[in-house]
C-alpha positions as CSV (number, residue, x, y, z in Angstrom):
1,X,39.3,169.7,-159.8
2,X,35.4,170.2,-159.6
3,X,33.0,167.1,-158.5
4,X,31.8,167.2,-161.8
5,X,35.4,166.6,-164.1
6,X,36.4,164.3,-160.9
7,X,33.0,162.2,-161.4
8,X,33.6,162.0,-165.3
9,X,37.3,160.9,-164.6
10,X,36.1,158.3,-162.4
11,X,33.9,157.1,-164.9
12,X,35.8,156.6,-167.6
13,X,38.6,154.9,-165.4
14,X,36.0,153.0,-164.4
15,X,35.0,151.8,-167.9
16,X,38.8,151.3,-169.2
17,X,39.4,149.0,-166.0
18,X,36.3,146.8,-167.2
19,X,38.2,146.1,-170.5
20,X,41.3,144.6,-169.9
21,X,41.3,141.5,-171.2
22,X,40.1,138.8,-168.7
23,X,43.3,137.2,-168.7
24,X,45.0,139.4,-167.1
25,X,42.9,139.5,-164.1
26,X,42.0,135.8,-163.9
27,X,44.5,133.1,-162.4
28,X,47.4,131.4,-164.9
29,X,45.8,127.9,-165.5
30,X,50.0,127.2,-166.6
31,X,51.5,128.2,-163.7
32,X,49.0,127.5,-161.3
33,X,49.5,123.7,-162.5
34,X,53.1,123.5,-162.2
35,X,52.4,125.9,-158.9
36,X,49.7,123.5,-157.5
37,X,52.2,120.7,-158.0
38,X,50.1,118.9,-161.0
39,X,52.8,118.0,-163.0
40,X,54.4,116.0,-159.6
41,X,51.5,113.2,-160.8
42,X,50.3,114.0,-164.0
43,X,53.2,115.2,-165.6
44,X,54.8,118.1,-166.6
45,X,52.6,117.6,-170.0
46,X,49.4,116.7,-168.2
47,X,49.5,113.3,-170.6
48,X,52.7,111.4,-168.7
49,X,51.6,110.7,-165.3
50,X,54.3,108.8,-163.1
51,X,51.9,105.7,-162.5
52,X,49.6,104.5,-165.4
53,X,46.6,104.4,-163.0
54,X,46.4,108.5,-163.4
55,X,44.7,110.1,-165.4
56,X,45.8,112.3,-168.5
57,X,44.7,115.6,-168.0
58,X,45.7,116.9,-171.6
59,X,42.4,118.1,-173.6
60,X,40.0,117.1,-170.9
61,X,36.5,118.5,-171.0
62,X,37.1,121.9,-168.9
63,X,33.5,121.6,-167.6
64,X,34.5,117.7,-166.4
65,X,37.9,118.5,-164.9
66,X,36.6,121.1,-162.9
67,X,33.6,119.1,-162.0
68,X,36.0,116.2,-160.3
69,X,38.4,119.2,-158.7
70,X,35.1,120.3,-156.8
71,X,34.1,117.1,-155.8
72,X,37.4,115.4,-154.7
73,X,37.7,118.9,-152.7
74,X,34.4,118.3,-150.9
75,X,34.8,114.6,-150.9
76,X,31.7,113.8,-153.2
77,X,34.2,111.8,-155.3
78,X,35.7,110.0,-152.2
79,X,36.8,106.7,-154.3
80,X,40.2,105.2,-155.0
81,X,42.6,107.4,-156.3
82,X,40.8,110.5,-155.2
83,X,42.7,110.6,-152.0
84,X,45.9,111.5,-153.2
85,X,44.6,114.5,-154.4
86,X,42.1,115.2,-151.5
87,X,45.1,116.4,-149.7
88,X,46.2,119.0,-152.9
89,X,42.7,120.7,-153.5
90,X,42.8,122.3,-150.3
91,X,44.9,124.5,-151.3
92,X,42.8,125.3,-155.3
93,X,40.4,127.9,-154.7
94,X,37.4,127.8,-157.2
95,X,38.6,130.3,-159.4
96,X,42.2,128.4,-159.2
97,X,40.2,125.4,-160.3
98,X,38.1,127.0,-163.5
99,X,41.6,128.2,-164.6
100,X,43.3,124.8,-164.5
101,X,40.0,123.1,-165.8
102,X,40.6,125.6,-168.9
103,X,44.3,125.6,-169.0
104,X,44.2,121.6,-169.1
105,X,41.3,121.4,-171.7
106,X,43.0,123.8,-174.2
107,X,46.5,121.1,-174.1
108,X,47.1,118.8,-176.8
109,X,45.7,115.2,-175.8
């Protein structure tokens, strides 16, 4: 194969890679919440947390849940019941977190 049919190949994989849908690329806000062991407090519905002191997750702003995920992980939100989950975020990277922000926000309060 010349450079020149080898370049235009190379291109146009190029252009079909950019679009797959994002989804399939970007982490599984659903299973990275059962994965991430989320539903151990907040339930498996992310609105029946075991104690009544924890928050529903269900239809939460995306933009705030992601906001308290980044700041319980670098202990900016150091208060109360933060340090349960101080010891999960760890283990969320930041695209882990955007996902479960959006997965969480598009449930059913």
């Amino acid at each position: 194969m010349n450079k020149t049919k080898l370049s235009a190949l190379f291109a146009v994989s190029a252009c079909l890679l950019l679009t797959l849908p994002v989804k399939a690329i970007a982490a599984d806000g659903a299973e990275l919440y059962k994965t991430k062991t989320c539903t151990a407090c907040h339930g498996k519905d992310a609105k029946t947390p075991i104690m009544p002191s924890y928050p529903k997750l269900a239809g939460q702003n995306a933009a705030y849940a992601l906001q308290q995920m980044q700041d319980i992980k670098s202990g900016a939100r150091a208060n109360g019941l933060s340090a349960g989950m101080k010891g999960v975020m760890h283990l969320v990277s930041e695209d882990e977190m955007k996902a479960l922000a959006d997965y969480i926000s598009s449930l059913q309060p």
